[in-house]
BAGUKE-645650 format. One record per atom (N, C-alpha, C): residue in one letter; atom name; x, y, z. Coordinates in steps of 0.2 Angstrom, whole numbers, plus 5000, padded with zeros to 4 digits. Layout:
{resn=A	name=CA	x=X	y=Y	z=Z}
...
//
This chain:
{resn=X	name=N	x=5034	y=4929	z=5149}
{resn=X	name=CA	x=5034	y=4935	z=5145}
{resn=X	name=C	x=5027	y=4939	z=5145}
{resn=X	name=N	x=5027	y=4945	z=5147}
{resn=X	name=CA	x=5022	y=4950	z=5146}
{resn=X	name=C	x=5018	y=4951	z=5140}
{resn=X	name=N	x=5011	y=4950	z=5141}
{resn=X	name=CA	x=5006	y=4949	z=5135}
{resn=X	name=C	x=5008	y=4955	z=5131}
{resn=X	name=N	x=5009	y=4955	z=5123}
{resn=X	name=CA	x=5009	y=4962	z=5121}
{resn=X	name=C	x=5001	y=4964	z=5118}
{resn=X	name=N	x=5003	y=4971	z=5118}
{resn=X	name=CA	x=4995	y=4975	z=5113}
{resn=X	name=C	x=4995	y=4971	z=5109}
{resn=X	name=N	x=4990	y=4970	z=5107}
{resn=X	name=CA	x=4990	y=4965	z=5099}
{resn=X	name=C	x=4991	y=4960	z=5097}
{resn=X	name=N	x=4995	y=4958	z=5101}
{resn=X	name=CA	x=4997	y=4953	z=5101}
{resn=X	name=C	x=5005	y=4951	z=5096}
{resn=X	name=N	x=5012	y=4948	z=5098}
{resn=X	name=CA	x=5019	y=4951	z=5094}
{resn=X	name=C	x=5018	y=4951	z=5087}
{resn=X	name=N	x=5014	y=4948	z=5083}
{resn=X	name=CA	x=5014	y=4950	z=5076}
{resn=X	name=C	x=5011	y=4956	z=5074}
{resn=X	name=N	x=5013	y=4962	z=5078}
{resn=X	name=CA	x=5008	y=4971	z=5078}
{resn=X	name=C	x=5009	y=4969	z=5070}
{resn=X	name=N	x=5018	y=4973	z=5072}
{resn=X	name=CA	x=5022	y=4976	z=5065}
{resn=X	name=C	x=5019	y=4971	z=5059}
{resn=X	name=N	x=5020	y=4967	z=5059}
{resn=X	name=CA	x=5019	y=4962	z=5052}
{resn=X	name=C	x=5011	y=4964	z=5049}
{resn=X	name=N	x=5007	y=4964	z=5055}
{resn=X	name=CA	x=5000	y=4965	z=5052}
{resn=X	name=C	x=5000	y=4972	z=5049}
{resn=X	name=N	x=5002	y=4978	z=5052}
{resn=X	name=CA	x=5003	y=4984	z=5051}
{resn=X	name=C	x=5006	y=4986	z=5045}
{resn=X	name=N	x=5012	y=4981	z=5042}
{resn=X	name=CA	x=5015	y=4981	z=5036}
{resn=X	name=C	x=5013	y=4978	z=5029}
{resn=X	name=N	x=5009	y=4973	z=5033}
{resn=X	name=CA	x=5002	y=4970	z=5026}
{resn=X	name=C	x=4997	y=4977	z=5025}
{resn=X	name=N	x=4995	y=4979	z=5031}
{resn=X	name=CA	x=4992	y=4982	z=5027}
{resn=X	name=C	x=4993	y=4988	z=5026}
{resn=X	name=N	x=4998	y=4992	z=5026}
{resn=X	name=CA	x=5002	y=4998	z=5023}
{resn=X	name=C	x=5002	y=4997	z=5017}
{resn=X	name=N	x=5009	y=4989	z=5015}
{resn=X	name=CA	x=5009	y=4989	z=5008}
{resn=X	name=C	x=5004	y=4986	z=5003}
{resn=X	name=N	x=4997	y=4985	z=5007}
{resn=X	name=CA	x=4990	y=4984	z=5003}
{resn=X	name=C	x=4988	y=4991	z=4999}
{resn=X	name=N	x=4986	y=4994	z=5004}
{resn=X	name=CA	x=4986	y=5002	z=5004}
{resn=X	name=C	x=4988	y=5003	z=5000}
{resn=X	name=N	x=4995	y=5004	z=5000}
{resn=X	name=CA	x=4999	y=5007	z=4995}
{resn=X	name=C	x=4998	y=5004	z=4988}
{resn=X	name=N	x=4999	y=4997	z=4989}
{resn=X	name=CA	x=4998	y=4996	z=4981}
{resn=X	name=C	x=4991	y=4996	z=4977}
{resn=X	name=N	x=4986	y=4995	z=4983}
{resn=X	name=CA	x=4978	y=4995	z=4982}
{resn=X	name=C	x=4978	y=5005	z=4977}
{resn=X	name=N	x=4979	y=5010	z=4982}
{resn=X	name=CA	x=4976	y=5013	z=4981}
{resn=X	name=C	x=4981	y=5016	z=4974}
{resn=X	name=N	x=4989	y=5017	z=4973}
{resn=X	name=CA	x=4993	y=5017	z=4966}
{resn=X	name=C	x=4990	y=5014	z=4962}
{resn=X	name=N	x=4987	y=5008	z=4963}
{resn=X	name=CA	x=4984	y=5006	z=4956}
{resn=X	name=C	x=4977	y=5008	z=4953}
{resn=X	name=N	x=4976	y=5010	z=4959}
{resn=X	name=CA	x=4968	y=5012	z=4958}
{resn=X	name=C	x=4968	y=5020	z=4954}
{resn=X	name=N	x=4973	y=5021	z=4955}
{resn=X	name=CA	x=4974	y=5027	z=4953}
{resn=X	name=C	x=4975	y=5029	z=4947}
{resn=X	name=N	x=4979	y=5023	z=4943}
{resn=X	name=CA	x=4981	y=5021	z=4935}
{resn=X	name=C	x=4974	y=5020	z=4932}
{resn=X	name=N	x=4972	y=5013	z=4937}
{resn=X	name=CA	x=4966	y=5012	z=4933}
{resn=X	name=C	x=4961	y=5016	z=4934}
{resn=X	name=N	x=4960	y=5021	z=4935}
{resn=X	name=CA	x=4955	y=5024	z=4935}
{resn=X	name=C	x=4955	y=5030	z=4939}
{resn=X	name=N	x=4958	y=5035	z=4933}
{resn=X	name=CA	x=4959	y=5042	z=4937}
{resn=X	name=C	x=4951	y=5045	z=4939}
{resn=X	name=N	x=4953	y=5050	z=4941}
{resn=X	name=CA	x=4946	y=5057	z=4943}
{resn=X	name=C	x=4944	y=5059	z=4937}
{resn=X	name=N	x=4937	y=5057	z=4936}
{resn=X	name=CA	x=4934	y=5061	z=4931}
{resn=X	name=C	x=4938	y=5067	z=4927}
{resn=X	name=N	x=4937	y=5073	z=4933}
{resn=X	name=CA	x=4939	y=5080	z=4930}
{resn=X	name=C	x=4944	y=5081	z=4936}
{resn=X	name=N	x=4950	y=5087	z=4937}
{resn=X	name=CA	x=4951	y=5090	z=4942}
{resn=X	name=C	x=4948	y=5094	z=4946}
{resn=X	name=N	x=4948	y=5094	z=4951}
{resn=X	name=CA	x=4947	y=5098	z=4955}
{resn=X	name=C	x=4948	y=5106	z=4955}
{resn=X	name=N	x=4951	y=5106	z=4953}
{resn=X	name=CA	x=4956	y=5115	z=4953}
{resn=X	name=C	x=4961	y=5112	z=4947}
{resn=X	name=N	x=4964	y=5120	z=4947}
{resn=X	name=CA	x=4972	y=5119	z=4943}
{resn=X	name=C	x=4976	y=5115	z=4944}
{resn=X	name=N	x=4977	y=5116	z=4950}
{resn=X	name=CA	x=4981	y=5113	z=4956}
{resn=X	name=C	x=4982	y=5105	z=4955}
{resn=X	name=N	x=4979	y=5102	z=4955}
{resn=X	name=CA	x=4979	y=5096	z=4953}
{resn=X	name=C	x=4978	y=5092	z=4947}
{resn=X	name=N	x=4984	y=5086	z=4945}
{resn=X	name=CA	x=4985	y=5082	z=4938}
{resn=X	name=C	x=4979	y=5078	z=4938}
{resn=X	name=N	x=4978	y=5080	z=4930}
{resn=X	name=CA	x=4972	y=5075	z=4926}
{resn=X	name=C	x=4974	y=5069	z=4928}
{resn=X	name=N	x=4979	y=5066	z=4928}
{resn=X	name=CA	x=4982	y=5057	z=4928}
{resn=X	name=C	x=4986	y=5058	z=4935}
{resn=X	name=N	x=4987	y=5054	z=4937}
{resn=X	name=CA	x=4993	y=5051	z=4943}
{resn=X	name=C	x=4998	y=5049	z=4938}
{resn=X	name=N	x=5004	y=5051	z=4938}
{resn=X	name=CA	x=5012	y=5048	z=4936}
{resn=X	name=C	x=5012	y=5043	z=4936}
{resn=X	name=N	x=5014	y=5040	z=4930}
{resn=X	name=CA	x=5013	y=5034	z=4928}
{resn=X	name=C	x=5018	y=5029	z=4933}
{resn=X	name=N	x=5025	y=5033	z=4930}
{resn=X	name=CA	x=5030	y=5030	z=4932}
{resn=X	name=C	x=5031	y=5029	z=4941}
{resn=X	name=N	x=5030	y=5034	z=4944}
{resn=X	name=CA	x=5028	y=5037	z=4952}
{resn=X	name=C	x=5025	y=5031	z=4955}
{resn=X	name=N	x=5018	y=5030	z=4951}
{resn=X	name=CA	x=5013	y=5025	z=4953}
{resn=X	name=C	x=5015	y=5020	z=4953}
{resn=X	name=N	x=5018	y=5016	z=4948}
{resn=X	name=CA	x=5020	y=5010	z=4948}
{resn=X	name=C	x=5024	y=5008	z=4950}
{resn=X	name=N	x=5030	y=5012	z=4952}
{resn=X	name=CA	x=5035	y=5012	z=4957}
{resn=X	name=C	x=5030	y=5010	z=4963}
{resn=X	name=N	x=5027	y=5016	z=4966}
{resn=X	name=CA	x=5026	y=5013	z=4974}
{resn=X	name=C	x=5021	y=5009	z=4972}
{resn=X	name=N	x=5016	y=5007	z=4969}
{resn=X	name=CA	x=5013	y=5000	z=4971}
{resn=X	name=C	x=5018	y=4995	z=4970}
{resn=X	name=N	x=5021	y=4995	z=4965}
{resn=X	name=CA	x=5027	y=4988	z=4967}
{resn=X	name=C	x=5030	y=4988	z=4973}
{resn=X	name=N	x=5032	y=4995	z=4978}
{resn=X	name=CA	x=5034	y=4996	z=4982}
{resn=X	name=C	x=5029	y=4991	z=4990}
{resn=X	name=N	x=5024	y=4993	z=4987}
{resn=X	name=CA	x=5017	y=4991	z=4992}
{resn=X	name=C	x=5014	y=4984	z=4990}
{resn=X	name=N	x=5019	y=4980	z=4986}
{resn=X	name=CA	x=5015	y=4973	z=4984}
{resn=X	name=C	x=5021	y=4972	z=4986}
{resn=X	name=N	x=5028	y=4972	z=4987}
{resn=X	name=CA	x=5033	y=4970	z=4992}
{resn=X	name=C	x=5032	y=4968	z=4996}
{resn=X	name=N	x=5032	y=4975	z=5000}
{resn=X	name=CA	x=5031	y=4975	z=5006}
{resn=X	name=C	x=5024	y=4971	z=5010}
{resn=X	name=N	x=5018	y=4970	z=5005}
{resn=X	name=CA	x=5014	y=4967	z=5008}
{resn=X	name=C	x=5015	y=4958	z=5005}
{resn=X	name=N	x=5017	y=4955	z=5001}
{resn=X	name=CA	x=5021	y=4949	z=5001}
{resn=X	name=C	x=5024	y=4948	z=5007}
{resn=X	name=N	x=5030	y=4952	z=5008}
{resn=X	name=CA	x=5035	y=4953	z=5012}
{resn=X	name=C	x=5032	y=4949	z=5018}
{resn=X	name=N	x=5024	y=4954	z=5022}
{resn=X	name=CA	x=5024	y=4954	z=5030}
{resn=X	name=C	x=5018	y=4946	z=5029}
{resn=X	name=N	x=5015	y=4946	z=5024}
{resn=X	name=CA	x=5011	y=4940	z=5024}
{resn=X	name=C	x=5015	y=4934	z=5023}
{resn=X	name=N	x=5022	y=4933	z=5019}
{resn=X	name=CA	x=5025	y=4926	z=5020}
{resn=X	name=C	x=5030	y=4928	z=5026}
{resn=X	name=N	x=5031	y=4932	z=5030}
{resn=X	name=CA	x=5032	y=4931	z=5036}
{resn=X	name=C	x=5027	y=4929	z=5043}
{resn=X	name=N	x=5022	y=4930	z=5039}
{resn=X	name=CA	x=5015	y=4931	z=5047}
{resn=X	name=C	x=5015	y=4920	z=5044}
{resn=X	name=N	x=5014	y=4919	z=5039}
{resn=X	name=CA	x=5013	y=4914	z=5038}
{resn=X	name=C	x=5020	y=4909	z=5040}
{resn=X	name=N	x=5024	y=4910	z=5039}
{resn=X	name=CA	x=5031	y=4906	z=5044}
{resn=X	name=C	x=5028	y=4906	z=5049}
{resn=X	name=N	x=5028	y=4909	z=5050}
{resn=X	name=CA	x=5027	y=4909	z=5060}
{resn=X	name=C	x=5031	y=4913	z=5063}
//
């Protein structure tokens, strides 16, 4: 078989850390908004509800690719 780029667990490692990302920076955003806005244009807070969805969406997904990297 043909050596791949990266080796065949690309996807898995690319989906740990997507949903690292993801839930890293949703939460970071709860716990600790921006001082002040920037402009009008943007909210004092991140949506509560919004956030908390996609980091649970991104702590999924990165469980998800890490108990599969670790199967084998």
């Amino acid at each position: 078989m043909a050596d791949m780029f990266l080796g065949e667990d690309l996807i898995l490692w690319l989906l740990l850390a997507l949903g690292g990302a993801l839930f890293a920076g949703n939460l970071l955003a709860i716990v600790r908004p921006p001082s002040q806005p920037r402009d009008d244009t943007q909210l004092e807070r991140a949506p509560m509800a919004r956030s908390l969805l996609y980091a649970g969406l991104g702590l999924v997904a990165a469980v998800w690719a890490l108990a599969s990297l670790l199967a084998g």
